[in-house]
C-alpha positions as CSV (number, residue, x, y, z in Angstrom):
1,X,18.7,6.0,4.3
2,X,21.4,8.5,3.3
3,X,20.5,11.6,1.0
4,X,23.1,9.8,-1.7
5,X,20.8,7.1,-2.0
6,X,17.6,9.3,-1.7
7,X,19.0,10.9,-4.7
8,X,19.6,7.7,-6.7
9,X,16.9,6.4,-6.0
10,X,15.0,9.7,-7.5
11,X,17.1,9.6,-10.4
12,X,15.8,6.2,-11.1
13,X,12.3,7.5,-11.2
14,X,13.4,10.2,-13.5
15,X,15.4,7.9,-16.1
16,X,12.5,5.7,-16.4
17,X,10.0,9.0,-17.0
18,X,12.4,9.9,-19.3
19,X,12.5,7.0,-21.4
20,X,8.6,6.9,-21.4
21,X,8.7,10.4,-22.8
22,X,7.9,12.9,-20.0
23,X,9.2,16.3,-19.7
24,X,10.8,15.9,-16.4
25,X,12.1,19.1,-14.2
26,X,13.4,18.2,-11.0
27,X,11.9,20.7,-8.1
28,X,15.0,22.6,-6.0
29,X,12.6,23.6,-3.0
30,X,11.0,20.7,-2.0
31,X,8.9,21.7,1.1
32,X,6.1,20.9,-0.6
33,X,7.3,17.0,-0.6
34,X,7.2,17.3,-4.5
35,X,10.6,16.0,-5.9
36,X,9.5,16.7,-9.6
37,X,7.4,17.5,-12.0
38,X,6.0,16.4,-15.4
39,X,5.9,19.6,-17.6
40,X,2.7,19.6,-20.3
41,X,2.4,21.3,-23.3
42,X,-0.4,23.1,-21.9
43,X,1.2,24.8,-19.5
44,X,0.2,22.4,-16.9
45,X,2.0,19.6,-15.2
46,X,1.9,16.4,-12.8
47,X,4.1,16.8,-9.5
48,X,5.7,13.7,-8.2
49,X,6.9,12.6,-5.0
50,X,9.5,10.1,-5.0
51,X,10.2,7.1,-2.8
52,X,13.0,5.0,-3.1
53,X,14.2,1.9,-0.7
54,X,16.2,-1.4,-1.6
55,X,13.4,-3.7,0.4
56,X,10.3,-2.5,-0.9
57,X,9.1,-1.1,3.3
58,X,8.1,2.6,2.8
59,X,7.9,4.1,6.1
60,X,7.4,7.7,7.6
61,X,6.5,9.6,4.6
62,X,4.9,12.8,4.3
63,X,2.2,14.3,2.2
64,X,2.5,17.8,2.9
65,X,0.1,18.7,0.6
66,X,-4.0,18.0,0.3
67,X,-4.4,14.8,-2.1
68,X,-5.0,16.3,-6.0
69,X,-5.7,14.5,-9.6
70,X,-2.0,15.4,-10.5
71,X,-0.2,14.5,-7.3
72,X,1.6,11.3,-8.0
73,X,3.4,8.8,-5.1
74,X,6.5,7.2,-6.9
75,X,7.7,4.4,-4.9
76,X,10.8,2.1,-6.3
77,X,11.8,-1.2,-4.8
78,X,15.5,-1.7,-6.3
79,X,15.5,-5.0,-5.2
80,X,13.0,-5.8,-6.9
81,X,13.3,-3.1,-9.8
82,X,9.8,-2.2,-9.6
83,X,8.1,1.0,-9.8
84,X,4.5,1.5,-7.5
85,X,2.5,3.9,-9.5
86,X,0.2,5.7,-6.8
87,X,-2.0,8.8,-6.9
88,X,-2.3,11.0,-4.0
89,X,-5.5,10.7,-3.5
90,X,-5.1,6.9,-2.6
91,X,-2.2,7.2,-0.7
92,X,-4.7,8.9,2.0
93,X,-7.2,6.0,1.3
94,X,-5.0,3.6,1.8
95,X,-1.8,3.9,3.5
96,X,-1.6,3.5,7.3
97,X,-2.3,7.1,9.2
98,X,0.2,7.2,12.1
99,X,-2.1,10.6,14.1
100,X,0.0,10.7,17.0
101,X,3.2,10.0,18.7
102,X,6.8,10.5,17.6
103,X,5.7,9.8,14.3
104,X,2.6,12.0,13.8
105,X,1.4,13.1,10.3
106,X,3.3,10.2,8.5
107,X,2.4,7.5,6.3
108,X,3.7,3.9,5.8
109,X,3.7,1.2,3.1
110,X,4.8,-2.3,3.3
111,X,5.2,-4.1,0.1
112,X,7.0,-7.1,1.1
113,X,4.0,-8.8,2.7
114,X,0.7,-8.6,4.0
115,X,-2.4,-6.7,3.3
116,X,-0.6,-3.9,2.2
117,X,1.2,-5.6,-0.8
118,X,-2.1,-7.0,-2.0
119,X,-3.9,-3.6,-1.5
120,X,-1.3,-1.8,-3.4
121,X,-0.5,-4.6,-6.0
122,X,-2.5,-3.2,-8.6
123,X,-0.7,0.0,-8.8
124,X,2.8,-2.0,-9.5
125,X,4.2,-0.9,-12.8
126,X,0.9,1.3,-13.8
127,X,2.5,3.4,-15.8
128,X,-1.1,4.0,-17.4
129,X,-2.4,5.3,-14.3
130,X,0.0,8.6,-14.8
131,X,-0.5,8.1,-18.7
132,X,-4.1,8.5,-18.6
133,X,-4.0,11.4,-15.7
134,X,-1.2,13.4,-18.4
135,X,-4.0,13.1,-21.2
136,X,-7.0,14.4,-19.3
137,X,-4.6,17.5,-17.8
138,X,-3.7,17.7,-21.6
139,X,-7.3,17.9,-22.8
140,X,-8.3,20.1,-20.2
C-alpha cells in the first residue's frame, strides 16, 4: 500500500472523529505506532492507531506500545465503508501473534472471512466503545 493511501485512509478516520465531535490532533512522530490523538478537556487524551485497506485484510501491523485503556486500533474497510472500533488491549487478545520469522512482532486481521470476522464483528462501527472510554478518562 502506498503512503498516499496510508494517508487517506487516516484522514478518513479523522473526518469521521471529527464529525462525531473529537478534538483530533494528528501525531508528526509516529514511532510510537500512534497516528493521532483524541485531545480531552482534562488534559488527557485517547491515542489512535490507524489502519486503512480497500479489502478489509489487515496484515503486518505493529503495536509498539504495551496494550492501555486509551490505546485505540482504528481499522477502515473502504470497500466496505466500515470502521472496526478496537481497543488495544484486545488486539493482543485476539489478533493472530506472528513470534518469529520474517514477520516477527506483527499482528494480522482478516475481516473478509472466517473466525476472525466473527471474533471481531462486534467491534464494527462501535463508536461507543471509544465514547464510553472518552467519558471515564473525562471523569477521572
Amino acid at each position: 500500500m502506498s503512503i498516499r493511501r496510508g494517508k487517506l485512509g487516516e484522514y478518513r478516520i479523522i473526518v469521521e472523529l471529527l464529525k462525531r465531535g473529537y478534538n483530533v490532533f494528528e501525531v508528526v512522530d509516529d514511532n510510537e505506532g500512534i497516528d493521532f490523538v483524541i485531545r480531552l478537556p482534562n488534559g488527557r487524551y485517547i491515542e489512535i492507531q490507524a489502519k486503512y485497506k480497500k479489502d478489509g485484510y489487515f496484515n503486518q501491523f505493529y503495536m509498539r506500545k504495551e496494550p492501555s485503556d486509551n490505546y485505540f486500533f482504528i481499522f477502515y474497510w473502504a470497500d466496505e465503508d466500515h470502521f472496526w472500533i478496537v481497543p488495544s488491549k484486545e488486539i493482543k487478545e485476539k489478533a493472530s501473534y506472528q513470534q518469529d520469522g520474517v514477520w516477527k512482532n506483527t499482528y494480522t486481521i482478516n475481516l473478509t472471512s472466517g473466525v476472525q470476522r466473527e471474533t471481531f464483528k462486534d467491534y464494527k462501527d462501535k463508536w461507543d466503545l471509544l465514547e464510553r472510554e472518552v467519558e471515564k478518562q473525562v471523569k477521572e
